[in-house]
C-alpha positions as CSV (number, residue, x, y, z in Angstrom):
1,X,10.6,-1.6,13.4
2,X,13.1,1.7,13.4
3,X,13.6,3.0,16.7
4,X,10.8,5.8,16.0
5,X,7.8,3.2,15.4
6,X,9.2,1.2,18.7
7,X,8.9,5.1,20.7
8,X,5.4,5.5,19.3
9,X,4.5,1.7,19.4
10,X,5.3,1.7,23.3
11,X,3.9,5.4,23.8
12,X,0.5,3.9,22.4
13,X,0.8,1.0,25.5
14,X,0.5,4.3,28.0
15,X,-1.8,5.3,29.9
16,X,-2.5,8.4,27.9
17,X,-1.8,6.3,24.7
18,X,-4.4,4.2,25.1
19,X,-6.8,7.1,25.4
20,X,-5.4,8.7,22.3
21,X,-6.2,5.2,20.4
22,X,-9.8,5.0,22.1
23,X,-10.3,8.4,20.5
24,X,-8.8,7.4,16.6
25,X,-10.7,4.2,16.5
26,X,-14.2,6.5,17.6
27,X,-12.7,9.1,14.4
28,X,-12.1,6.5,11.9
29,X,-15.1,4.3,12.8
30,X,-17.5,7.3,11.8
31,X,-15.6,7.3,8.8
32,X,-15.8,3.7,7.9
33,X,-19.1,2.9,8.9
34,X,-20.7,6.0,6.3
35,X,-17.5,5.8,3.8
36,X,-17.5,1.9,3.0
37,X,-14.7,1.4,1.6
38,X,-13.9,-2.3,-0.1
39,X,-9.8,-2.1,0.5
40,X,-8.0,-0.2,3.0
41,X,-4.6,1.3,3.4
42,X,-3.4,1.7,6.6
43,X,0.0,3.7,8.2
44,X,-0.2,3.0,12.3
45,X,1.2,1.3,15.2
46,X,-1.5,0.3,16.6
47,X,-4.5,-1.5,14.5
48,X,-7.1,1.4,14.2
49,X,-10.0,-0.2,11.8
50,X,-12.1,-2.9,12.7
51,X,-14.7,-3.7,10.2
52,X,-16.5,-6.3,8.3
53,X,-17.6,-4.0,5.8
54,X,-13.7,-4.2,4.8
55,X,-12.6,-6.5,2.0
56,X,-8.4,-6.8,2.5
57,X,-7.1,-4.0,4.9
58,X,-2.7,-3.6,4.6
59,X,-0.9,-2.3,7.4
60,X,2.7,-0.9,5.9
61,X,5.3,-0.8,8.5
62,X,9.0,0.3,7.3
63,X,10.1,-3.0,8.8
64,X,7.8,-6.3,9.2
65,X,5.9,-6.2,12.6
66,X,5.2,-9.2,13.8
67,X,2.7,-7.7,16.2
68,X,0.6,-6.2,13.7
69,X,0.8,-9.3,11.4
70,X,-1.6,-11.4,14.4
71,X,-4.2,-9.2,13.6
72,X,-3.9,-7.9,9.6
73,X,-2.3,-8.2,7.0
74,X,1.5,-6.3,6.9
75,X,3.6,-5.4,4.5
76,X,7.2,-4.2,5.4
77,X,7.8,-1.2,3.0
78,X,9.4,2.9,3.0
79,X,5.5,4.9,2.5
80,X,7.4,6.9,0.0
81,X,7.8,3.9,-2.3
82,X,4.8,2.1,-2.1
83,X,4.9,-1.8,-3.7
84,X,1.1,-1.8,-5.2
85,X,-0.8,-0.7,-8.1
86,X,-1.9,2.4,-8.7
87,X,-5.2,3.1,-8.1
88,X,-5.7,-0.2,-6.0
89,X,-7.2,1.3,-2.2
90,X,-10.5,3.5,-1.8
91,X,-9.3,4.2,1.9
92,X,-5.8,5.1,3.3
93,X,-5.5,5.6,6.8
94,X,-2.1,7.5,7.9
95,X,-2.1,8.3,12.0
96,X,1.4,9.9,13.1
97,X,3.3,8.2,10.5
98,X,3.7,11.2,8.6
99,X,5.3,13.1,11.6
100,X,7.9,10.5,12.0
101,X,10.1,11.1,8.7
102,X,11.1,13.9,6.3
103,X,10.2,12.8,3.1
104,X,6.2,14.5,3.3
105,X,6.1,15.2,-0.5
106,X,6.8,11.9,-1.0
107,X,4.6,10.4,0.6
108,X,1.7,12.4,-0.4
109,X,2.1,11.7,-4.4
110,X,2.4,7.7,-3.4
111,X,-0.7,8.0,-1.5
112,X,-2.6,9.4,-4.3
113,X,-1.0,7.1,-6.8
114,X,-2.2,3.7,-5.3
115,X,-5.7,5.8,-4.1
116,X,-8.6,5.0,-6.5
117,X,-10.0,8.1,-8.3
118,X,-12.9,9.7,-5.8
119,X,-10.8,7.1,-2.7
120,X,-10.3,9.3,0.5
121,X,-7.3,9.6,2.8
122,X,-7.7,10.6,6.4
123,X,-4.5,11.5,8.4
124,X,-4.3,12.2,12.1
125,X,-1.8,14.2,14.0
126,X,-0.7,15.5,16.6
127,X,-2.0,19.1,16.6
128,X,1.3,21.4,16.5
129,X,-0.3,24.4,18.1
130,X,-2.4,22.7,20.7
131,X,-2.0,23.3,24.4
132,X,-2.3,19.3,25.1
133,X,1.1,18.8,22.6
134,X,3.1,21.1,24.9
135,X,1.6,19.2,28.1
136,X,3.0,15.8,26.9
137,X,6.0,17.2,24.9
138,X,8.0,15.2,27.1
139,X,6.8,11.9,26.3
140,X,6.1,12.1,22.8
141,X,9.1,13.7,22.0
142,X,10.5,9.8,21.5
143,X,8.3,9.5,18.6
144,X,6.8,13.1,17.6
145,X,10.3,13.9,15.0
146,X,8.5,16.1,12.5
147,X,5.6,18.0,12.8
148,X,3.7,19.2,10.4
149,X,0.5,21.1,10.0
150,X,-2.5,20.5,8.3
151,X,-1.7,23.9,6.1
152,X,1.5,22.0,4.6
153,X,-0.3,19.1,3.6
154,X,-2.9,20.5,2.1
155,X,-0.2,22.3,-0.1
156,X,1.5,19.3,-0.9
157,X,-2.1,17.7,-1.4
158,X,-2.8,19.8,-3.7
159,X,-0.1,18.7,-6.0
160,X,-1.2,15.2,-6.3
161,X,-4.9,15.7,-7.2
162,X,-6.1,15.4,-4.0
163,X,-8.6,17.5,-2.7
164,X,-9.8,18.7,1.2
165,X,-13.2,17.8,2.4
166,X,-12.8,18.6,5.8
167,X,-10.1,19.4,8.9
168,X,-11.9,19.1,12.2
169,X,-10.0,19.0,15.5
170,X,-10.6,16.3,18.6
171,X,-9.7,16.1,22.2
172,X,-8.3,17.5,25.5
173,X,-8.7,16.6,29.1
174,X,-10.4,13.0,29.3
175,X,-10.6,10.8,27.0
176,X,-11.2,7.3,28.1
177,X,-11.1,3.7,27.0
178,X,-14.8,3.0,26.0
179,X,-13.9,3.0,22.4
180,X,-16.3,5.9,21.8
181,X,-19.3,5.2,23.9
182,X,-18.9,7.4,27.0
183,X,-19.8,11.3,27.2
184,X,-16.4,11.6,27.6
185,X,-15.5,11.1,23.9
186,X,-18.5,12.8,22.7
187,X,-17.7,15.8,24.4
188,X,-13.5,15.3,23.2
189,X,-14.5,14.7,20.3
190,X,-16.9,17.9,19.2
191,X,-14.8,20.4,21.6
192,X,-11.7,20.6,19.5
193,X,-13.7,22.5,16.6
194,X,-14.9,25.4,19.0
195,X,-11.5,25.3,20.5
196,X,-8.2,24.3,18.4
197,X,-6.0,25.0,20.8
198,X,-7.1,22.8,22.9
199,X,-7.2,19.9,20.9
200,X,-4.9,16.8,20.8
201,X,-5.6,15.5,17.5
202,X,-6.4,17.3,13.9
203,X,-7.9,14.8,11.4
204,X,-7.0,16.2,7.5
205,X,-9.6,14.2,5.0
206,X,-8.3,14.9,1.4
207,X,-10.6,12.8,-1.5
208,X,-8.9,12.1,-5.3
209,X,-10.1,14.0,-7.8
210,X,-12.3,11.8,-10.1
211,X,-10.3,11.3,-13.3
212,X,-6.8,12.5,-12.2
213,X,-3.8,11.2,-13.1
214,X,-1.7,9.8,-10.8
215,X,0.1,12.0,-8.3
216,X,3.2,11.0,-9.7
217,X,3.0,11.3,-13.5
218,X,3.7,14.9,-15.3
219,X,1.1,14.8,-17.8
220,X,2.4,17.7,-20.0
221,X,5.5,15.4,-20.2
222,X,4.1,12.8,-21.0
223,X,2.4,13.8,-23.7
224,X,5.4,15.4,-25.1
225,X,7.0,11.8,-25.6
226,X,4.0,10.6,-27.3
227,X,4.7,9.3,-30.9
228,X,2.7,10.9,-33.6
C-alpha cells in the first residue's frame, strides 16, 4: 500500500474509525440489500460489503493488500486505469479513495467505463464543510490529501454519462459499533440531512445512463473515422 492507504488503513483501526466503518457498512448495506447487484466494484481499506446476494466482489488497491486479499478478492491497480472490461460491474463502491489522489476526472470516466449501462456508483466522503472534519482534522490529516465536494463530482459526473440519484448526508456525535442496529446509528444516520454541517460523511449515488457510451470514448470522433 502507498503511504496514504497505510494512514487511512490504520486510522480505520481507531477508535473513531471504527465507528466511521460501523456507519458505511449500515449506508451501503441499505444499498445492497434493495439494489442487488450481481458484481461489485469496490475502492476501500477496510471491506465494507458483506453479502450473499453478491456474485464476485473486487477490491482494487494501488498496491496488492494482503490484508484485504483474506477476505475478497484484490486486485493491485492505479483507479484511473482500470484492467477490466467495459461495462463488466452493476455496483462500484468508492469510500475515501477519491480524496486520496489528484487525478478525480480520471477516475470518474473509468468508473463509468467498466459500470454497466443503468449500474450505480456510490462514493463516501468525508464532508468538506462539516463541523465533525474540523474536529478530527488532526487525525485524518494522514490520509484526508484532497478533498473534494460532492458539487465537483457531480460536474465531472456529468461528463461520463453518469447521472445523480441522490446526495444525502450521515453522522455526528455517536456512532457506535453495532453495525447499524442501535438508535445511535439511526439517529446519525437521518440527522445529517436536516443538518449538513454537522455531518461526517456525504454519500454521492450517480446511476449510468442506459445506453451511453462509455465515459471514455468521444462519440462525435468516432464517428468521424468511420469508413463510408
Amino acid at each position: 500500500m502507498s503511504v496514504t492507504e497505510k494512514a487511512l488503513a490504520s486510522w480505520y483501526k481507531t477508535q473513531e474509525g471504527a465507528k466511521v466503518v460501523a456507519l458505511e457498512k449500515m449506508l451501503l448495506a441499505r444499498i445492497v440489500e434493495h439494489f442487488r447487484p450481481y458484481r461489485c466494484l469496490e475502492f476501500a481499506q477496510s471491506p465494507l460489503i458483506d453479502s450473499d446476494r453478491i456474485v464476485q466482489k473486487i477490491n482494487v488497491s494501488m498496491q496488492f493488500n494482503k490484508r484485504i486479499a483474506q477476505t475478497t478478492t484484490c486486485v493491485a491497480s492505479d483507479p484511473g486505469c482500470l484492467p477490466f472490461v467495459s461495462e463488466y460491474f452493476d455496483l462500484i463502491v468508492c469510500c475515501h479513495v477519491h480524496e486520496m489522489g489528484q487525478a478525480h476526472g480520471k477516475m470518474i470516466a473509468e468508473f463509468s467505463r467498466v459500470l454497466s449501462p443503468g449500474g450505480m456508483i456510490v462514493l463516501i466522503g468525508v464532508n468538506p464543510y462539516g463541523i465533525w472534519r474540523a474536529m478530527h482534522a488532526s487525525t485524518i490529516k494522514t490520509w484526508w490529501k484532497r478533498p473534494i465536494a460532492p458539487t465537483k463530482i457531480l460536474e465531472l459526473a456529468d461528463m461520463c454519462a453518469l447521472a445523480e440519484v441522490y446526495t444525502d448526508y450521515s453522522g455526528f456525535f455517536q456512532v457506535g459499533d453495532t453495525g447499524g442496529k442501535g438508535w445511535e446509528e439511526r439517529l446519525a444516520s437521518v440527522m445529517g440531512n436536516y443538518a449538513p454541517g454537522l455531518s461526517a460523511l456525504y454519500k454521492l449515488v450517480l446511476r449510468k445512463n442506459i445506453g451511453a457510451a462509455s465515459g471514455l470514448i468521444d462519440t462525435s470522433a468516432m464517428q468521424a473515422i468511420m469508413p463510408g
